[in-house]
C-alpha positions in Angstrom: -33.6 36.1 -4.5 -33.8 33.3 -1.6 -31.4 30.8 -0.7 -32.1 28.2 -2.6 -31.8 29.9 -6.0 -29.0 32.3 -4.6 -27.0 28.8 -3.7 -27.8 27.5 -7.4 -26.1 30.2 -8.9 -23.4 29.9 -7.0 -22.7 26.3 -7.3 -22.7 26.8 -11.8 -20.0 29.1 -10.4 -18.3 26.4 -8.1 -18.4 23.8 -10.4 -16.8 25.7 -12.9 -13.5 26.3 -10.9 -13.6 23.2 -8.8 -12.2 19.7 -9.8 -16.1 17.6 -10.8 -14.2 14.6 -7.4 -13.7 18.0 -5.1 -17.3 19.7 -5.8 -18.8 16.3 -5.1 -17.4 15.5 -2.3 -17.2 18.9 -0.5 -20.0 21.1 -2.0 -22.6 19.0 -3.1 -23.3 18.0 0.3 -24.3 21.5 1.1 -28.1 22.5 1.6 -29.4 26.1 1.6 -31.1 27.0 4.7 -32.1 30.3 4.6 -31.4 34.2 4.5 -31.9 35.5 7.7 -31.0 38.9 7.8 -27.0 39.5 6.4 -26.2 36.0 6.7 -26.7 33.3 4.5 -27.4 30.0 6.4 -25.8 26.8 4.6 -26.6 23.2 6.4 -24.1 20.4 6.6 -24.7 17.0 8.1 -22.5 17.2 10.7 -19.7 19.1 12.4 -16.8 17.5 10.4 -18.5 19.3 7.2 -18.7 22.3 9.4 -14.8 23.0 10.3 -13.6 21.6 7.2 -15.7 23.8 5.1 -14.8 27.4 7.3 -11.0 26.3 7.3 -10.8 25.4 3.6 -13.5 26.5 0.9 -15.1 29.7 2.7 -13.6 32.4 1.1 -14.1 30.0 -2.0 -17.8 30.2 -1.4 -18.0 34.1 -0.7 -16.8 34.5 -4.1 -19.2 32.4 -5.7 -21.7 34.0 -4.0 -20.8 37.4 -5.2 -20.2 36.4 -8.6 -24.2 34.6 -8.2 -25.4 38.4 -7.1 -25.3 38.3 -3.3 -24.7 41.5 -1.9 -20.9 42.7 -0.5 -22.6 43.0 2.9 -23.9 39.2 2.9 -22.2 36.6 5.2 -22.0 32.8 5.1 -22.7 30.7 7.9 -22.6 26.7 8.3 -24.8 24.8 10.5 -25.3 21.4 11.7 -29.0 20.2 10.3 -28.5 16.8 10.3 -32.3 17.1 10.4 -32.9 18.2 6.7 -30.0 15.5 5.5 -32.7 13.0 3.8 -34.3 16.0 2.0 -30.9 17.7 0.7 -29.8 13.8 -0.6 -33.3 13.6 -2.5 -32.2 16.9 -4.5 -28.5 15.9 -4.6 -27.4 12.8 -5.5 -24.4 12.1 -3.3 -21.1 10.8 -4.4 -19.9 7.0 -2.4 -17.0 9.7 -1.3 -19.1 11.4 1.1 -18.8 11.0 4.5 -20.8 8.7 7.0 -22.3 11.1 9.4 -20.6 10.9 12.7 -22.3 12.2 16.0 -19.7 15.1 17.7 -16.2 16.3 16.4 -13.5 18.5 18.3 -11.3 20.6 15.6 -8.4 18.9 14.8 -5.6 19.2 16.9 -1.7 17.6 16.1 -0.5 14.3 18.2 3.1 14.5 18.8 3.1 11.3 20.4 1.9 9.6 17.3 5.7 9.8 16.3 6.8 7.4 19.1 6.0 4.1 17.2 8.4 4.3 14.9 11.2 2.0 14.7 14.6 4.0 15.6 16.6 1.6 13.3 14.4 2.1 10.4 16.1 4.7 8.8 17.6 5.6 5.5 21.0 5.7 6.6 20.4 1.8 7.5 18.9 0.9 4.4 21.2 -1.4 2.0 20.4 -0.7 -1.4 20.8 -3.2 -4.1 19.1 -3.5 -8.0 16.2 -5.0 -6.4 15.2 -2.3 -4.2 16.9 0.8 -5.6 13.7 2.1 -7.6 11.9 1.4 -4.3 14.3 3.6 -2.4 14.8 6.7 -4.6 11.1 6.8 -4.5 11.0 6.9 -1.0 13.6 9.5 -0.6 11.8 11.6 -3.1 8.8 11.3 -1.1 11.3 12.2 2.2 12.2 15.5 0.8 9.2 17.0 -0.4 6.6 15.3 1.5 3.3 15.8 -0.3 4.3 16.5 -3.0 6.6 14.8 -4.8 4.7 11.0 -4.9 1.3 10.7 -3.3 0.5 8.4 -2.1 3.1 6.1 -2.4 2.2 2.4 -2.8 4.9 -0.1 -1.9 4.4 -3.7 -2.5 6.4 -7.2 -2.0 6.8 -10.2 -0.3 7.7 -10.2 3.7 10.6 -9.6 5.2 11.9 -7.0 1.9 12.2 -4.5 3.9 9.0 -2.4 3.2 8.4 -1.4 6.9 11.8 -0.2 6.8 11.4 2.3 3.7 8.4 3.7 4.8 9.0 4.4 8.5 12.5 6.1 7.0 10.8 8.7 5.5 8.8 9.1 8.6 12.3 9.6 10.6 13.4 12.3 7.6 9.9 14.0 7.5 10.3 14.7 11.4 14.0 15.5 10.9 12.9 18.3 8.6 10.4 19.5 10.6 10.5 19.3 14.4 6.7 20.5 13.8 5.8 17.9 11.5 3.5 15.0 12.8 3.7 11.7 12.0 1.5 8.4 12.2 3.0 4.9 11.8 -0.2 2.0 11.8 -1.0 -1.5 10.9 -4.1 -2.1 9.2 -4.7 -4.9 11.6 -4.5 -1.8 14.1 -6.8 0.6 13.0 -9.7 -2.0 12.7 -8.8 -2.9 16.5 -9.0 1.2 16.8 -12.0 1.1 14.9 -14.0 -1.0 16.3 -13.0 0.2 19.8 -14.2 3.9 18.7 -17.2 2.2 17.9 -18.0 0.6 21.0 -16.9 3.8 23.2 -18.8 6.3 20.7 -15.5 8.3 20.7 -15.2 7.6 16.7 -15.0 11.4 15.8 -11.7 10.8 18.3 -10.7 8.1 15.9 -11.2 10.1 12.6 -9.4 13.4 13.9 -6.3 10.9 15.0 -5.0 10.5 11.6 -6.7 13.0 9.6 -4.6 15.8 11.6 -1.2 14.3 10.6 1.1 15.3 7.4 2.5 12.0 7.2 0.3 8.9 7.6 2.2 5.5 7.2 -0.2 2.5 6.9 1.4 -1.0 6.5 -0.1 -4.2 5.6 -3.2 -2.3 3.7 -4.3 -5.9 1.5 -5.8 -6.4 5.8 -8.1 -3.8 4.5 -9.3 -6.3 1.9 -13.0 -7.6 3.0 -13.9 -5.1 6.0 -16.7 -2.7 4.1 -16.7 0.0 7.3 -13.5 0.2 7.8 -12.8 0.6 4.2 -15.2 3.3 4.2 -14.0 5.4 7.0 -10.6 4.9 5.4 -11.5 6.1 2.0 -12.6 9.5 3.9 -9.4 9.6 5.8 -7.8 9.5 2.6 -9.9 12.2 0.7 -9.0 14.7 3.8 -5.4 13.7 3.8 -5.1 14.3 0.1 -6.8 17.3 -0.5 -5.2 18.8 2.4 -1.8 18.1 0.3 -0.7 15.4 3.1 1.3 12.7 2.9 0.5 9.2 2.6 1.8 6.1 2.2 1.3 2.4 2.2 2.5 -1.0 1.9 0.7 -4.3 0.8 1.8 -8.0 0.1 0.9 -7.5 -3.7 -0.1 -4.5 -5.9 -3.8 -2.8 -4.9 -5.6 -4.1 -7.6 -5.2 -7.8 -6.9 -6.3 -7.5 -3.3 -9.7 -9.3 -3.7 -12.2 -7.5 -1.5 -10.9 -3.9 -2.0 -13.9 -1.7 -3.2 -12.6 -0.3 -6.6 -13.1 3.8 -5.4 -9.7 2.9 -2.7 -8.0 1.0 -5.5 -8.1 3.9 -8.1 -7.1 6.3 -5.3 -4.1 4.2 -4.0 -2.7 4.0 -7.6 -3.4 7.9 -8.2 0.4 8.5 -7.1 3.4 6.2 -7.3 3.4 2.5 -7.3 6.9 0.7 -6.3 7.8 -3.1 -5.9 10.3 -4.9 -3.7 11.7 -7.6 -5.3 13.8 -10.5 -3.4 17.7 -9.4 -3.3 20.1 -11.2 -5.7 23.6 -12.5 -4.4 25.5 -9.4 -3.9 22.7 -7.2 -2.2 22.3 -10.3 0.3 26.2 -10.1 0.8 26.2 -6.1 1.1 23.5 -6.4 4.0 25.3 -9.5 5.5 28.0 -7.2 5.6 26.7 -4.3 6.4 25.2 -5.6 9.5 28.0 -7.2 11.0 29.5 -3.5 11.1 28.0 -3.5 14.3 28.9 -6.4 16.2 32.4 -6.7 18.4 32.7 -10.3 16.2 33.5 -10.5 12.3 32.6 -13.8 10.2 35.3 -14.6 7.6 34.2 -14.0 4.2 33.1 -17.5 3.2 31.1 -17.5 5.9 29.3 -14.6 4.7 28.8 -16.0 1.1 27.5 -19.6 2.7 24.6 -17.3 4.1 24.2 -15.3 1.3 23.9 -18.3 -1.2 21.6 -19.8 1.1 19.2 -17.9 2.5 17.4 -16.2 -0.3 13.8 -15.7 0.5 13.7 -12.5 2.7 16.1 -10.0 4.5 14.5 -10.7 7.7 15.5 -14.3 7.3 19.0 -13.1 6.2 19.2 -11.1 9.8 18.1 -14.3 11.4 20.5 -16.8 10.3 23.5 -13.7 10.8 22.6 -13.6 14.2 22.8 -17.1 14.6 26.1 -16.8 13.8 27.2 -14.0 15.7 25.6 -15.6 18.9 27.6 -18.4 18.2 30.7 -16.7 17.9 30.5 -14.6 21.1 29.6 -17.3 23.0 31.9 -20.4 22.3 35.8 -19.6 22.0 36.4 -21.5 19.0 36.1 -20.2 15.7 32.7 -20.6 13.6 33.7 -23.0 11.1 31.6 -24.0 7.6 30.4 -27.6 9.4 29.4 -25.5 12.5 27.1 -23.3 11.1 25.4 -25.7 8.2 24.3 -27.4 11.8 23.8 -24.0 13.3 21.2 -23.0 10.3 20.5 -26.5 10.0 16.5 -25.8 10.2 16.4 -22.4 8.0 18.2 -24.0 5.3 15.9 -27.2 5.6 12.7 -24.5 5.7 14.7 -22.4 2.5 15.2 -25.7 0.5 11.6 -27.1 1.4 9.6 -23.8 1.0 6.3 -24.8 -1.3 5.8 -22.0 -3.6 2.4 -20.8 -4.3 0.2 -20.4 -7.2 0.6 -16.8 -6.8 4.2 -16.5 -6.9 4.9 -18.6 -10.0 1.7 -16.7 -12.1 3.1 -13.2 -10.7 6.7 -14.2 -11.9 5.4 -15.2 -15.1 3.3 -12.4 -15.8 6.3 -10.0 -14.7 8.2 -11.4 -17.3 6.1 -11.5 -19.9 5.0 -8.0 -18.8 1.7 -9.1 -18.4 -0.9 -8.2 -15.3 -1.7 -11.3 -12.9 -5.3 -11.2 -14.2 -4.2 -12.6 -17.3 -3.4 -15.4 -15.7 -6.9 -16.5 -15.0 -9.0 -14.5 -17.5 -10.9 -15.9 -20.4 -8.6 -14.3 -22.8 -7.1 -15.9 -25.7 -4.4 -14.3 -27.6 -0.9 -16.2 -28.5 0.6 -13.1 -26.2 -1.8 -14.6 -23.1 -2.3 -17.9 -23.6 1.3 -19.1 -24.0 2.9 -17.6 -20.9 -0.7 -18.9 -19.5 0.8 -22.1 -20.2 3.8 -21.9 -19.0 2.9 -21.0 -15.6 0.4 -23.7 -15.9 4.0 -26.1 -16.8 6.0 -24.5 -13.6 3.0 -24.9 -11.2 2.9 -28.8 -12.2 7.2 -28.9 -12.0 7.1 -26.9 -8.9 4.7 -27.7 -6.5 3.1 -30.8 -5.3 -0.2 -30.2 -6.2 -2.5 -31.9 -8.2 -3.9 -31.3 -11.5 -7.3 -30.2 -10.7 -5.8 -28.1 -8.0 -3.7 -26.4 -10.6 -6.7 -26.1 -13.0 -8.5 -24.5 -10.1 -5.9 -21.7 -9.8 -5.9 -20.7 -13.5 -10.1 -20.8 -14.1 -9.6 -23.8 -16.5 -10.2 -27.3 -16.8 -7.9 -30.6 -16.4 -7.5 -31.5 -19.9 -6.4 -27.5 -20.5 -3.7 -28.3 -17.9 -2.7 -31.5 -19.5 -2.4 -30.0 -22.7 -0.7 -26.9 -21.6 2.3 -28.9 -19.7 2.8 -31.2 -22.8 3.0 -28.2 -25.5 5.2 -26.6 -22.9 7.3 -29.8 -22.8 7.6 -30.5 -26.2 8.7 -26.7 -26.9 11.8 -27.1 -24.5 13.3 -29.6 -26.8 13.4 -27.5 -29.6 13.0 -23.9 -28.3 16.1 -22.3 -27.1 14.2 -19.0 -26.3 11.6 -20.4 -24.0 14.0 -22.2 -22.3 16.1 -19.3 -21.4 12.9 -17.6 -20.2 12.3 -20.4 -18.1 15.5 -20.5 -16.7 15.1 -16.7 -15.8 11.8 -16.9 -13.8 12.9 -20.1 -12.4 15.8 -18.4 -11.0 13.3 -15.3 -9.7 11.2 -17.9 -7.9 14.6 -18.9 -6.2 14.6 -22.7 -7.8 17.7 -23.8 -9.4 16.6 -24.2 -13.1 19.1 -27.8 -13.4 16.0 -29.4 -11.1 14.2 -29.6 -13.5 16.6 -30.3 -16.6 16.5 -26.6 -17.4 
């Protein structure tokens, strides 16, 4: 029997045992060389293939072998034949998973200093949880525990300034806690392409790969900057397959949920939703007065509670903005001898209220709000679909986008893939409905208050 037919048999044998996404991804790309003498010769496309394959499916592979009618005596060995790539792709159609073929690779070694870029205040312990964020949390401390296992990846999602950095560099901080052993890799998007195009331009990219597909726990925030870059979306999709078949942790954080980043291929949105999806929402009264709180812990100077619930009112479109305007205050304090009184620190926030009252709300927002409520997806929003379930909350983000922002009517019928008139009419059906319909106005008042407006603005 020669190698090719020998390898046949053995792959009816490999397929049967191996996930069809694993066998495609890791086997498929394997040619038969030949027999040359106890050894059979197996050619990859490069030496990635090479190491991965003798640290993780070998013994796989002898088995299948012997189960195809090798001998007990016969040996597998992989070699680089980039050479006789074209040839093997013409008899094997290869998956979009498979990897590009990079030039030289060292085996992978651990980075311990990967784990210096995480922030040391971004812990659990420092974490103030609230209804908004709790589901967001418990996830994260799931993931902490048993990382790998429990949720992955993890997908985090929100607005800026939630707190989403925060969460996922805390499980990084437990993970290492764990295990002194345990390496871990905090990254911006906007980072690795800078990384990536720089391993480009010195031809160190096999550097680049081994980086963070040696880690157990790779953290990747802002991944919507993914959205748009083809290459570096590809290398990351492979970064991903290693990570996850190698049981690894991962996990990321984006401005909005994966598949409503336009210009992510549809392959990395499927894989980013294969484990747990979490959102964090903005945090009502009393989380925004537990942090205030909270973080005054740790200055010499206290505020006295009304102070604290001014704030909290006030500031209500991020945590970040929350710390901000506490600061403020605290700076204040320390440095003037008189005590911070409620005139004194309206004029000290004087410009973050103004920004808070005057902040134009987006399209976006007000159709995401919507559709949460309605329990719809943000697609909806836009799509051609026409059911009473669609259409009306359709129309009455349509309504809040004309009560809500200063944009104009075409702009609005832009947003929502409609015409004009179908704007028109959608704002006076909405309008005549709040006169008579208790229920819808209720609704209304509810998303209004999620989009941080006060509903009596507009005669809610």
């Amino acid at each position: 029997m020669d190698a090719h037919a020998l390898w046949t048999l053995a792959c009816d044998h490999l397929k049967a045992v191996l996930h069809p996404d694993v066998f495609t991804r890791w086997i498929a790309i394997i040619h038969p060389i030949a027999i040359q003498g106890d050894s059979l010769v197996l050619g990859v496309d490069n030496d990635f293939y090479q190491t991965w394959l003798e640290d993780n499916y070998l013994q796989l592979i002898v088995t299948a072998l012997r189960s195809a009618g090798a001998k007990e005596q016969l040996h597998v060995r992989f070699e680089v034949h980039a050479a006789t790539a074209a040839e093997a792709h013409a008899a094997i159609p290869l998956p979009a998973a498979t990897l590009a073929p990079p030039t030289r690779v060292r085996r992978p070694t651990k980075s311990p200093s990967l784990n210096a870029t995480l922030n040391a205040k971004f812990t659990f312990e420092e974490f103030v949880m609230g209804p908004s964020n709790s589901f967001a949390h418990a996830a994260a401390l799931a993931v902490a525990q048993a990382p790998g296992r429990a949720y992955n990846p993890l997908f985090i999602y929100g607005q800026t300034g939630l707190g989403k950095t925060h969460l996922m560099q805390a499980v990084g901080h437990r993970a290492m806690q764990a295990s002194t052993a345990t390496s871990v890799a905090y990254v911006t998007s906007e980072t690795l392409l800078n990384e990536y195009v720089e391993s480009i331009q010195g031809r160190t990219t096999m550097e680049f790969r081994n980086k963070y597909r040696s880690v157990d726990v790779l953290l990747v925030d802002d991944i919507h900057f993914l959205a748009g870059k083809e290459r570096l979306q590809d290398e990351f999709f492979h970064t991903f397959n290693a990570l996850y078949d190698a049981r690894k942790q991962i996990i990321m954080t984006s401005d909005r949920p994966a598949n409503e980043i336009n210009g992510l291929e549809k392959r990395l949105v499927s894989r980013f939703e294969w484990g747990l999806v979490t959102e964090l929402e903005k945090p009502d009264f009393e989380t925004r007065l537990a942090i205030l709180r909270y973080k005054q812990t740790h200055a010499k100077v206290h505020l006295p509670d009304p102070l604290l619930h001014f704030m909290a009112e006030n500031v209500k479109s991020n945590v970040r903005s929350l710390e901000g305007a506490l600061l403020r205050a605290l700076s204040y304090t320390s440095l003037h001898s008189q005590p911070l009184t409620m005139e004194s620190i309206r004029y000290l926030l004087k410009d973050l209220l103004d920004k808070e009252n005057k902040k134009d709300l987006s399209f976006e927002e007000i159709q995401r709000a919507v559709a949460d409520h309605y329990d719809l997806r943000l697609t909806d929003m836009s799509s051609k679909r026409r059911p009473r379930s669609v259409a009306q909350p359709r129309q009455i983000a349509m309504y809040l986008c004309r009560r809500l922002t200063k944009s104009s009517l075409p702009e609005i019928a832009n947003a929502f893939g409609k015409t004009h008139a179908t704007v028109v009419h959608a704002c006076n059906i909405v309008h005549d409905r709040l006169d008579v319909d208790e229920k819808l106005k209720e609704s209304m008042r509810v998303i209004a208050r999620k989009l941080g407006q006060d509903p009596i603005t507009f005669h809610l």
